[in-house]
mmCIF file of the protein (N, C-alpha, C, O) and its ligand, coordinates in Angstrom:
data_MODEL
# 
_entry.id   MODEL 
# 
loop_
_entity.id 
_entity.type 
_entity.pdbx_number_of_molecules 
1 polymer     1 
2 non-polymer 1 
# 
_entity_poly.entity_id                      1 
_entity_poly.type                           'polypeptide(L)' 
_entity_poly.nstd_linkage                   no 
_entity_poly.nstd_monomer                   no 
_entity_poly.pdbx_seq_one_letter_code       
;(UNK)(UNK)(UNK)(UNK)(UNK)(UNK)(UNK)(UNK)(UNK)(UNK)(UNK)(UNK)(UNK)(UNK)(UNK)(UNK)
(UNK)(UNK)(UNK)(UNK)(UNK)(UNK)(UNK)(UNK)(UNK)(UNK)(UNK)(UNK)(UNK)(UNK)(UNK)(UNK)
(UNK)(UNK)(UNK)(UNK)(UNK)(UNK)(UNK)(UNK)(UNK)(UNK)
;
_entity_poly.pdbx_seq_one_letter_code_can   XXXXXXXXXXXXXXXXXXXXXXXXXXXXXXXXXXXXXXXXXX 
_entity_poly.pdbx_strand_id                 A 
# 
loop_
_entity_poly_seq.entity_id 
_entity_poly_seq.num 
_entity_poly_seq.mon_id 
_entity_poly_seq.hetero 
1 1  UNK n 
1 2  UNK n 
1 3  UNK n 
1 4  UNK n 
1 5  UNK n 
1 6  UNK n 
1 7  UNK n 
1 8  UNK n 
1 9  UNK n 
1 10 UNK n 
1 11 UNK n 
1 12 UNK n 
1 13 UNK n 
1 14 UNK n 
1 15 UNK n 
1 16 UNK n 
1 17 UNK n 
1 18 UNK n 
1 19 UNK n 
1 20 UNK n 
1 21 UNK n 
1 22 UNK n 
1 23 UNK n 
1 24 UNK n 
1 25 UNK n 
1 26 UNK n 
1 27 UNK n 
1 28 UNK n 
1 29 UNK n 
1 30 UNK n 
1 31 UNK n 
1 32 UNK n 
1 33 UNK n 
1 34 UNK n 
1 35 UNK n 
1 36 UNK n 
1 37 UNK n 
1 38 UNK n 
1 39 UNK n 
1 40 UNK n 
1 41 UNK n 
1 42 UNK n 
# 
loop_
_struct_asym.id 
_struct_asym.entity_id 
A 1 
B 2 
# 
loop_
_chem_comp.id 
_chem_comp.type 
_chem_comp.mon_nstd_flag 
UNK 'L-peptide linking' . 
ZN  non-polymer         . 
# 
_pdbx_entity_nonpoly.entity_id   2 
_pdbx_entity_nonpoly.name        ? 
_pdbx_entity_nonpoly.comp_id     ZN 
# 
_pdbx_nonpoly_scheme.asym_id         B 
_pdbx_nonpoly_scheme.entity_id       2 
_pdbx_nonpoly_scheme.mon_id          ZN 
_pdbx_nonpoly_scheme.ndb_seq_num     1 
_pdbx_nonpoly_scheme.pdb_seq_num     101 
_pdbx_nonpoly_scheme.auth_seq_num    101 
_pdbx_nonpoly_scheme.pdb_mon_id      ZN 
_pdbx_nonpoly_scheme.auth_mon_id     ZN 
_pdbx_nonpoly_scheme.pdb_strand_id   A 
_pdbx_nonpoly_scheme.pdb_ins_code    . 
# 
loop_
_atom_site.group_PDB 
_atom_site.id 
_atom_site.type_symbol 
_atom_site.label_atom_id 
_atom_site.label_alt_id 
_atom_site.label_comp_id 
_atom_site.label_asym_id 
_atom_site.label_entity_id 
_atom_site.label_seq_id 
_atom_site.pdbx_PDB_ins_code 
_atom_site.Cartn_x 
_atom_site.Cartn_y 
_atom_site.Cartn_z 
_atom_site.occupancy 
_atom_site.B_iso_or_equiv 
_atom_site.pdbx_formal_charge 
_atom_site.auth_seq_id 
_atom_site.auth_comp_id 
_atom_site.auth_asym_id 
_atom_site.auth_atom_id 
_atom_site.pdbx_PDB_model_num 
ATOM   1   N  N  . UNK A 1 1  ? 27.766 -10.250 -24.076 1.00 0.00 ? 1   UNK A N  1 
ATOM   2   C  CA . UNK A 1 1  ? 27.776 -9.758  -22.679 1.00 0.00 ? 1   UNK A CA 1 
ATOM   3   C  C  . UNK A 1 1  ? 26.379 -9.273  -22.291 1.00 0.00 ? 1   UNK A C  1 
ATOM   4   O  O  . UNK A 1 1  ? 25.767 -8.562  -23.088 1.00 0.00 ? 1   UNK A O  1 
ATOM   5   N  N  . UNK A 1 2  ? 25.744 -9.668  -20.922 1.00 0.00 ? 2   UNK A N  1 
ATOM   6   C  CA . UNK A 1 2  ? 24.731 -9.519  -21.043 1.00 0.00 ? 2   UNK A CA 1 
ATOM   7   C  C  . UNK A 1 2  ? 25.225 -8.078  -19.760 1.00 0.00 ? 2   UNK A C  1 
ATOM   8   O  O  . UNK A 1 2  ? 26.305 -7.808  -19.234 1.00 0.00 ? 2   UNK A O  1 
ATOM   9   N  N  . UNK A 1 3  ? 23.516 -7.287  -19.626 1.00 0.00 ? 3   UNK A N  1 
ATOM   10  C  CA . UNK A 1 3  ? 23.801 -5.904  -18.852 1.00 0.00 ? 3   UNK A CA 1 
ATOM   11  C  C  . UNK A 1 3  ? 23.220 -6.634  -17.558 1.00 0.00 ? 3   UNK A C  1 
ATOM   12  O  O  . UNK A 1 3  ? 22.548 -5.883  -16.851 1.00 0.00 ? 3   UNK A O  1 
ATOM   13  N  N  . UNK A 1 4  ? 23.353 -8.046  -17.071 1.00 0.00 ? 4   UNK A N  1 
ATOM   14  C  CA . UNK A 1 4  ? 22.330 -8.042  -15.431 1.00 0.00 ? 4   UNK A CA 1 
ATOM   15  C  C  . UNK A 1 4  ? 22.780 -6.677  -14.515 1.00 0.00 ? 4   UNK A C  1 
ATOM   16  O  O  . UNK A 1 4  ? 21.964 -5.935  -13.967 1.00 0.00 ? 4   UNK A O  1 
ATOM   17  N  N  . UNK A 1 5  ? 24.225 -6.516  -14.472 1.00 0.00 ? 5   UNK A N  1 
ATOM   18  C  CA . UNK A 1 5  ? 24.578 -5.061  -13.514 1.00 0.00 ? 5   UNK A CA 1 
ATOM   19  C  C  . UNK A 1 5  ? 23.835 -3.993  -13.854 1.00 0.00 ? 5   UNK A C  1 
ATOM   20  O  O  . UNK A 1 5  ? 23.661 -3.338  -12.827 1.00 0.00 ? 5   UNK A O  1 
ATOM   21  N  N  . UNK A 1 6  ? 23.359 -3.534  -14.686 1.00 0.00 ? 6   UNK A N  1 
ATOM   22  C  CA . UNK A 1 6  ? 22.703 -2.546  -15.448 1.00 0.00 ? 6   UNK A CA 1 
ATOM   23  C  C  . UNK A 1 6  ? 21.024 -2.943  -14.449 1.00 0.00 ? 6   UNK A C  1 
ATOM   24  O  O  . UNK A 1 6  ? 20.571 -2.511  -13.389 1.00 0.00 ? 6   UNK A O  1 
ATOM   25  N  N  . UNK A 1 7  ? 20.728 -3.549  -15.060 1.00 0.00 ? 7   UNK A N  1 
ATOM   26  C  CA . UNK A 1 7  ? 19.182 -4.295  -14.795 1.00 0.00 ? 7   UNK A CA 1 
ATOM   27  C  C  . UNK A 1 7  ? 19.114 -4.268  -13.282 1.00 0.00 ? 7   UNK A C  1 
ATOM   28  O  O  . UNK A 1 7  ? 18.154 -3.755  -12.708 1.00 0.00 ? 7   UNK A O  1 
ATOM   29  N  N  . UNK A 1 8  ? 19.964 -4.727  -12.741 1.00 0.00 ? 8   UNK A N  1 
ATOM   30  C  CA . UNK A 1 8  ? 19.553 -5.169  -11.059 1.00 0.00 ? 8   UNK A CA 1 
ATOM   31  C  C  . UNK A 1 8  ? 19.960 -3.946  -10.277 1.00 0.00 ? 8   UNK A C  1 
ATOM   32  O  O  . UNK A 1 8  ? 19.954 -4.179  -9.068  1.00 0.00 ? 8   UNK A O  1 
ATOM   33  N  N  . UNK A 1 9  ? 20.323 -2.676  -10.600 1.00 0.00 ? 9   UNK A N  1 
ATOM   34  C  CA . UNK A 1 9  ? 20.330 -1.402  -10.484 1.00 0.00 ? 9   UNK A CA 1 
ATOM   35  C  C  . UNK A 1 9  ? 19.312 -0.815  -10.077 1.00 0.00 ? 9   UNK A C  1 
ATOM   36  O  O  . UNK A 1 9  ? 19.220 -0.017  -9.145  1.00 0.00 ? 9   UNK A O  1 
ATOM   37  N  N  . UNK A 1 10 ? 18.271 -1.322  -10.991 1.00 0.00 ? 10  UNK A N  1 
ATOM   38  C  CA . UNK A 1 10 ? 16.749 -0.265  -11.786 1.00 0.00 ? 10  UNK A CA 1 
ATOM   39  C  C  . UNK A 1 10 ? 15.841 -1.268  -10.486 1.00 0.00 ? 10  UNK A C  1 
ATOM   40  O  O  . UNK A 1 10 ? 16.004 -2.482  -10.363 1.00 0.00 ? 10  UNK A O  1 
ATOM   41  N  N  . UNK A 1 11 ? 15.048 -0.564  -9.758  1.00 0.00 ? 11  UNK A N  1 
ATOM   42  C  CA . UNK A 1 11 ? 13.860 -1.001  -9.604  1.00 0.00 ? 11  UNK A CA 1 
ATOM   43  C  C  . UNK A 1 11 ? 13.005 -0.860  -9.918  1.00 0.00 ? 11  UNK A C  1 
ATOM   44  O  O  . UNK A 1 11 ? 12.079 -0.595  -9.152  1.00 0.00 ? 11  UNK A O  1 
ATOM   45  N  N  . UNK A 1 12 ? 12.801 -1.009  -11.781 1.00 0.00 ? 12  UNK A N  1 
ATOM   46  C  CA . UNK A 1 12 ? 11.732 -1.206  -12.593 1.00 0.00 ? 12  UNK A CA 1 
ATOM   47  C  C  . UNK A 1 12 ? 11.611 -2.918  -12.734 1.00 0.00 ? 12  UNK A C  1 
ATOM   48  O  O  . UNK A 1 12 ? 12.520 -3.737  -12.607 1.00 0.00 ? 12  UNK A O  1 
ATOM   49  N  N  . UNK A 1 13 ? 10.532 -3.098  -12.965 1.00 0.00 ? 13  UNK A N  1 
ATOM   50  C  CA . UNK A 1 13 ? 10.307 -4.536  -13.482 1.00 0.00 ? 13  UNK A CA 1 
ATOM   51  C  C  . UNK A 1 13 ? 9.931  -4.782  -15.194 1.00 0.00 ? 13  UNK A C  1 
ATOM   52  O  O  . UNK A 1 13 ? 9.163  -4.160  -15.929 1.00 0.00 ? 13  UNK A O  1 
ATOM   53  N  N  . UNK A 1 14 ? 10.677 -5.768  -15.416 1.00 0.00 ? 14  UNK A N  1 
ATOM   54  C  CA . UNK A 1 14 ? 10.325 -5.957  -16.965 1.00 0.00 ? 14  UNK A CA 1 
ATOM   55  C  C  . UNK A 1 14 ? 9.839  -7.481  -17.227 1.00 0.00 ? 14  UNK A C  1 
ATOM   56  O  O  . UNK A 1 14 ? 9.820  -8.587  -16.687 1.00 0.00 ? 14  UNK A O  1 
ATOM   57  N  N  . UNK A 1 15 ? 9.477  -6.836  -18.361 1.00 0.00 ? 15  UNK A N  1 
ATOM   58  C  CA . UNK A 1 15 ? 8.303  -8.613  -18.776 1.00 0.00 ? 15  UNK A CA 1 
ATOM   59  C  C  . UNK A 1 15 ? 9.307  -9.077  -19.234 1.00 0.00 ? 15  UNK A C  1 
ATOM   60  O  O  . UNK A 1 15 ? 10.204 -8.680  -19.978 1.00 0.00 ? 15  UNK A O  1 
ATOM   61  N  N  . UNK A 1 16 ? 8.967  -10.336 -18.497 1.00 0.00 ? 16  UNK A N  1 
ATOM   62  C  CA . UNK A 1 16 ? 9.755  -11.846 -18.714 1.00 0.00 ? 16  UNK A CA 1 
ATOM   63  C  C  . UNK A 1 16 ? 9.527  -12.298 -20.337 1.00 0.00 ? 16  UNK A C  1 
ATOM   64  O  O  . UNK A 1 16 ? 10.435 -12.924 -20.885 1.00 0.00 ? 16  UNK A O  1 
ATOM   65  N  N  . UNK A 1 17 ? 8.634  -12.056 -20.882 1.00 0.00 ? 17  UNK A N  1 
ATOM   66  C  CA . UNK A 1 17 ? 8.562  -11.985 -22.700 1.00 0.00 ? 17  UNK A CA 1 
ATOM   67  C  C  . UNK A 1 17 ? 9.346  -11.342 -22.871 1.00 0.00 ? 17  UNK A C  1 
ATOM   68  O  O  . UNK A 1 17 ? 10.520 -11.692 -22.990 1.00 0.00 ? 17  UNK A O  1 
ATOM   69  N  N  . UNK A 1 18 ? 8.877  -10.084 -22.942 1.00 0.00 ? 18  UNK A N  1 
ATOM   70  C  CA . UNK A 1 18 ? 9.804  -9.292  -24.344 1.00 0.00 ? 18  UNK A CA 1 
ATOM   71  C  C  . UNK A 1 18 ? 10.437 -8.733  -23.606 1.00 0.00 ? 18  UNK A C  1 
ATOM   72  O  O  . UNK A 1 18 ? 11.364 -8.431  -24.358 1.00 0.00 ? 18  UNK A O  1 
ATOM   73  N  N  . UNK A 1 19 ? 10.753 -8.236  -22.461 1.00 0.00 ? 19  UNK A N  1 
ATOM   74  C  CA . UNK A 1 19 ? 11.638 -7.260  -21.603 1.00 0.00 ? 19  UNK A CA 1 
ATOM   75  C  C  . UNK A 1 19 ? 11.289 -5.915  -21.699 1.00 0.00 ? 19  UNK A C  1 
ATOM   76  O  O  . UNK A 1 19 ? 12.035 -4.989  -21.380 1.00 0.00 ? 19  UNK A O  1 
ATOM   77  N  N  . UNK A 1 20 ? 10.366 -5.824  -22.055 1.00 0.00 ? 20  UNK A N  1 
ATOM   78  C  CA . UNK A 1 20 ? 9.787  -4.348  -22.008 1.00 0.00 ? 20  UNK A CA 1 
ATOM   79  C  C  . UNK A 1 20 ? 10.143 -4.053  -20.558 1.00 0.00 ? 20  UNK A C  1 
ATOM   80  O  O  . UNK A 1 20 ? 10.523 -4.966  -19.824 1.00 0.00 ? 20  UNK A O  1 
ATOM   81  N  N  . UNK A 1 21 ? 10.000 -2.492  -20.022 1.00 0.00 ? 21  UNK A N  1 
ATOM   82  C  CA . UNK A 1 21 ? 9.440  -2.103  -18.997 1.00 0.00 ? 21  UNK A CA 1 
ATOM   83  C  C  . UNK A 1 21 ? 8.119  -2.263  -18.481 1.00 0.00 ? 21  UNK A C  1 
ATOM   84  O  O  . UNK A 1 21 ? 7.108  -1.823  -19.027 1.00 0.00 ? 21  UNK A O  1 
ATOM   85  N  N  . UNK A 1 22 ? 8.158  -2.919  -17.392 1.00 0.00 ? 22  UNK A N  1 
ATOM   86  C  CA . UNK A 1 22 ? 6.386  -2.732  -16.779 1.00 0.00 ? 22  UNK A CA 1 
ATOM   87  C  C  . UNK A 1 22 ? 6.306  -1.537  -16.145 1.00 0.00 ? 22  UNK A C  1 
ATOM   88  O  O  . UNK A 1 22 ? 7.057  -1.266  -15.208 1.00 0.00 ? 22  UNK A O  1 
ATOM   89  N  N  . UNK A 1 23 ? 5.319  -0.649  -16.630 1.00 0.00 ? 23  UNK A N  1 
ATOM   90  C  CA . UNK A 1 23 ? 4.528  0.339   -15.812 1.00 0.00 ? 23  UNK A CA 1 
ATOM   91  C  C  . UNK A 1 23 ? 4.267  -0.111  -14.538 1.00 0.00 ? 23  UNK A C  1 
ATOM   92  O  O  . UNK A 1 23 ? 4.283  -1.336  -14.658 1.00 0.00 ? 23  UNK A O  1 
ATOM   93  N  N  . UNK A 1 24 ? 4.021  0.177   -13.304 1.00 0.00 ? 24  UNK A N  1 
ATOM   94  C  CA . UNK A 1 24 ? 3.837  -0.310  -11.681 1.00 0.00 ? 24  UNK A CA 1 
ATOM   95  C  C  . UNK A 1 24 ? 2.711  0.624   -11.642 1.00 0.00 ? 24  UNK A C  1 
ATOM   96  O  O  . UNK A 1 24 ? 2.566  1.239   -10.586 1.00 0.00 ? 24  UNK A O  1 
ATOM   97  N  N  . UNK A 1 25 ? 1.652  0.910   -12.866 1.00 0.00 ? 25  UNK A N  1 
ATOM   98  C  CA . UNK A 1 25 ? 0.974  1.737   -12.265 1.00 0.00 ? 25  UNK A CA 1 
ATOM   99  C  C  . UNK A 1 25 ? -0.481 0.838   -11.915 1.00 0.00 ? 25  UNK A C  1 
ATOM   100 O  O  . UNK A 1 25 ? -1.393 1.231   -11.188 1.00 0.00 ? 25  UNK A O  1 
ATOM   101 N  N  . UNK A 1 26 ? -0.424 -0.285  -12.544 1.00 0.00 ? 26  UNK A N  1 
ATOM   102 C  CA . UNK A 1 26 ? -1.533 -1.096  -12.297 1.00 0.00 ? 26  UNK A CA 1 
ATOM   103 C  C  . UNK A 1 26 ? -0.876 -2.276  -11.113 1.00 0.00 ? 26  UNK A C  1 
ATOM   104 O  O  . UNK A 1 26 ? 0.115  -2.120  -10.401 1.00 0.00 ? 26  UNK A O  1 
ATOM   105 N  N  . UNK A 1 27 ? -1.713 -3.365  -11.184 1.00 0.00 ? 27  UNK A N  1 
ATOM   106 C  CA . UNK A 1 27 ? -1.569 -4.339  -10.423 1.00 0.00 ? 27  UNK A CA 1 
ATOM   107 C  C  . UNK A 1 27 ? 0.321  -4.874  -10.508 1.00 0.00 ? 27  UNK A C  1 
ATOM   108 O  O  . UNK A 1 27 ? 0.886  -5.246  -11.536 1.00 0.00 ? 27  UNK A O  1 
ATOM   109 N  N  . UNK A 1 28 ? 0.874  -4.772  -9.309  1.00 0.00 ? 28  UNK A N  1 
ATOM   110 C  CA . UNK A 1 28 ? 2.284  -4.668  -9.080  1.00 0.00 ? 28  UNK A CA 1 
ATOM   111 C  C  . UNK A 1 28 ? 2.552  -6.573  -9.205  1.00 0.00 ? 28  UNK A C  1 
ATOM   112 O  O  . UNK A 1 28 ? 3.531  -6.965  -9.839  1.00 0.00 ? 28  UNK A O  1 
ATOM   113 N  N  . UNK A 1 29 ? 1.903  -7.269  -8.759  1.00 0.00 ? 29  UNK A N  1 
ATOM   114 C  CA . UNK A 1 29 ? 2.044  -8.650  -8.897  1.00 0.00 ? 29  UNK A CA 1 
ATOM   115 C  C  . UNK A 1 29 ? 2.466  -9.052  -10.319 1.00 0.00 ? 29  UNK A C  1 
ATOM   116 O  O  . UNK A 1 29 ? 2.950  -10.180 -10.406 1.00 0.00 ? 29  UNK A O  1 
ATOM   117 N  N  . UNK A 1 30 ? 2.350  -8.198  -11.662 1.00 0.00 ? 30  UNK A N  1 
ATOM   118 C  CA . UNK A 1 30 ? 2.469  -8.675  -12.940 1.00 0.00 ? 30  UNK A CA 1 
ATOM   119 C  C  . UNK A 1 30 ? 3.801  -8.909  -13.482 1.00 0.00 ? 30  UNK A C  1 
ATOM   120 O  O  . UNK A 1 30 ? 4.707  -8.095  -13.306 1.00 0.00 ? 30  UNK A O  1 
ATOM   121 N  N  . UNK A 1 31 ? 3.986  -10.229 -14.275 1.00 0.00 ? 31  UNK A N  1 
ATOM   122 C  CA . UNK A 1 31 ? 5.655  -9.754  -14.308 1.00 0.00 ? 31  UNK A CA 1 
ATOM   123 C  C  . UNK A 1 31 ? 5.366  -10.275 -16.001 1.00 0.00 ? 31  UNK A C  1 
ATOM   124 O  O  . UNK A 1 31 ? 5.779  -11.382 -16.347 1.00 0.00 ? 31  UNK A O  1 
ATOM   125 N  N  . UNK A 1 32 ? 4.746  -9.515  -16.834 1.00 0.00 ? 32  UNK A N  1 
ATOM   126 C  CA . UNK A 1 32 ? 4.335  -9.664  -18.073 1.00 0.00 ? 32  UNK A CA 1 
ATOM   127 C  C  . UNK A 1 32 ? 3.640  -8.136  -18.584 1.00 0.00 ? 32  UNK A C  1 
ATOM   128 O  O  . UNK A 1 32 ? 2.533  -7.805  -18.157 1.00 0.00 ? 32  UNK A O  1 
ATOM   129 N  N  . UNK A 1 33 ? 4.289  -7.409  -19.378 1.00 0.00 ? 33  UNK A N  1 
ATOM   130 C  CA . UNK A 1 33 ? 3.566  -6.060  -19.923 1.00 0.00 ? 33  UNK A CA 1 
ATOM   131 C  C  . UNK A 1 33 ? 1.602  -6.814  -20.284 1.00 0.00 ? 33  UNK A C  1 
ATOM   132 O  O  . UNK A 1 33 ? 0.866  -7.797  -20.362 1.00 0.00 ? 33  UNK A O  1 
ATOM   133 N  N  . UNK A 1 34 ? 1.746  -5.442  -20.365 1.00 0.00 ? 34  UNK A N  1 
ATOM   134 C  CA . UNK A 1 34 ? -0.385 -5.714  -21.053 1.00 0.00 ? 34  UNK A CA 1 
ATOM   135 C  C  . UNK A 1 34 ? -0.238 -6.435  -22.573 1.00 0.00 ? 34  UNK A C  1 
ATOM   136 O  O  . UNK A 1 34 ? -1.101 -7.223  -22.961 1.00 0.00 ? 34  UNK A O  1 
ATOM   137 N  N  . UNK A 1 35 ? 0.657  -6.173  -23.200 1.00 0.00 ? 35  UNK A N  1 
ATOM   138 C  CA . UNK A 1 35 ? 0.732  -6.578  -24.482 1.00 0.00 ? 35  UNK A CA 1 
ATOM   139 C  C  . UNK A 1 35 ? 1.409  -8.160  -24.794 1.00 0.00 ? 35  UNK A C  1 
ATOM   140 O  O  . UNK A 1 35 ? 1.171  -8.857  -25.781 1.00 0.00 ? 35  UNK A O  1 
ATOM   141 N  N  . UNK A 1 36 ? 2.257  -8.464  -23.718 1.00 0.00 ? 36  UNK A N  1 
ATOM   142 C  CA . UNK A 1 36 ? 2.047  -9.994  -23.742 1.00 0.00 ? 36  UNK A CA 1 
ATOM   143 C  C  . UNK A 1 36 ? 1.280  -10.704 -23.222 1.00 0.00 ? 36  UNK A C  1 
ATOM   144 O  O  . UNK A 1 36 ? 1.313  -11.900 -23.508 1.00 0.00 ? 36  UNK A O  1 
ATOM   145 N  N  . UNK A 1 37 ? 0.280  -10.180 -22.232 1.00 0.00 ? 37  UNK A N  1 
ATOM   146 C  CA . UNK A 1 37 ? -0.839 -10.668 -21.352 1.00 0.00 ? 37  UNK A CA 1 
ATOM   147 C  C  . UNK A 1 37 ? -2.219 -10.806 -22.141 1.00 0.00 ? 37  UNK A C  1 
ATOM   148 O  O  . UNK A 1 37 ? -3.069 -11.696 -22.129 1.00 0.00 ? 37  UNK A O  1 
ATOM   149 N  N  . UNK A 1 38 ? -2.111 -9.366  -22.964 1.00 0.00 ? 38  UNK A N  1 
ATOM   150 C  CA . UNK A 1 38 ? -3.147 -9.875  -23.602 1.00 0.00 ? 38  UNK A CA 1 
ATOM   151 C  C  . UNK A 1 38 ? -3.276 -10.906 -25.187 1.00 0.00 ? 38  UNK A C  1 
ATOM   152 O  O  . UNK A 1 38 ? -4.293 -11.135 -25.841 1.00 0.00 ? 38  UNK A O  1 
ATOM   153 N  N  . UNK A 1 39 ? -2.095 -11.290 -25.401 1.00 0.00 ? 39  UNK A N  1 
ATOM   154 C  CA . UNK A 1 39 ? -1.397 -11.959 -26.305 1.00 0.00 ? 39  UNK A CA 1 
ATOM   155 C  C  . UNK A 1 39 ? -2.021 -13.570 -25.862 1.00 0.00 ? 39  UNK A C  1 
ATOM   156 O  O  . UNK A 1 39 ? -2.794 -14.317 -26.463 1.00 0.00 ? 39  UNK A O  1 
ATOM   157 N  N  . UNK A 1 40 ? -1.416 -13.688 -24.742 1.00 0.00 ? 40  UNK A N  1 
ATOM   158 C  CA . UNK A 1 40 ? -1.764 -15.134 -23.638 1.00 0.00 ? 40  UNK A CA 1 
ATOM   159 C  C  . UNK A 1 40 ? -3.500 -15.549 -23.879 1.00 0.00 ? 40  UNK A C  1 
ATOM   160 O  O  . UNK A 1 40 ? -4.083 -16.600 -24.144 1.00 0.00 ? 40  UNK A O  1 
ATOM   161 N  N  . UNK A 1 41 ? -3.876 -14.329 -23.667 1.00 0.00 ? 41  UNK A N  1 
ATOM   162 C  CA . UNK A 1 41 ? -5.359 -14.681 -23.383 1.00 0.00 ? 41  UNK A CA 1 
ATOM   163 C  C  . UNK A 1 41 ? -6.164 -15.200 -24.320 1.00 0.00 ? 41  UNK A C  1 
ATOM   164 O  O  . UNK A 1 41 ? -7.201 -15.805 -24.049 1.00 0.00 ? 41  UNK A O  1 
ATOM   165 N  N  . UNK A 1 42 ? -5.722 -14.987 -25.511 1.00 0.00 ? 42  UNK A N  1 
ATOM   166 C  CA . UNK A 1 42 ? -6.459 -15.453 -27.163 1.00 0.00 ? 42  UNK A CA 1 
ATOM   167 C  C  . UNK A 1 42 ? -6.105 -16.506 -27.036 1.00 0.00 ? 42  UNK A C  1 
ATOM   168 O  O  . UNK A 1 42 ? -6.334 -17.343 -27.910 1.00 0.00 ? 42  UNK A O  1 
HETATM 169 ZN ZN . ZN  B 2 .  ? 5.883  -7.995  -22.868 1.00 0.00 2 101 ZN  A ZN 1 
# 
């Protein structure tokens, strides 16, 4: 069972990788934490 009711509740955004929470304190366009972004970049 997955929680989407749970999730679409929260207007937090989470990375499409790992599902972390994204912080909204930087650039709001991101839909990837810093730690899979900077993963990408190597
Ligand atoms: Zn991530």
């Amino acid at each position: 069972m997955m929680n989407l009711e749970f999730y679409r509740n929260l207007p937090k955004k989470e990375c499409r990788e790992c599902g972390c929470e994204i912080k909204e304190q930087h650039e709001s366009y991101l839909y990837e934490c810093e730690h899979c972004m900077r993963s990408q970049e190597e």
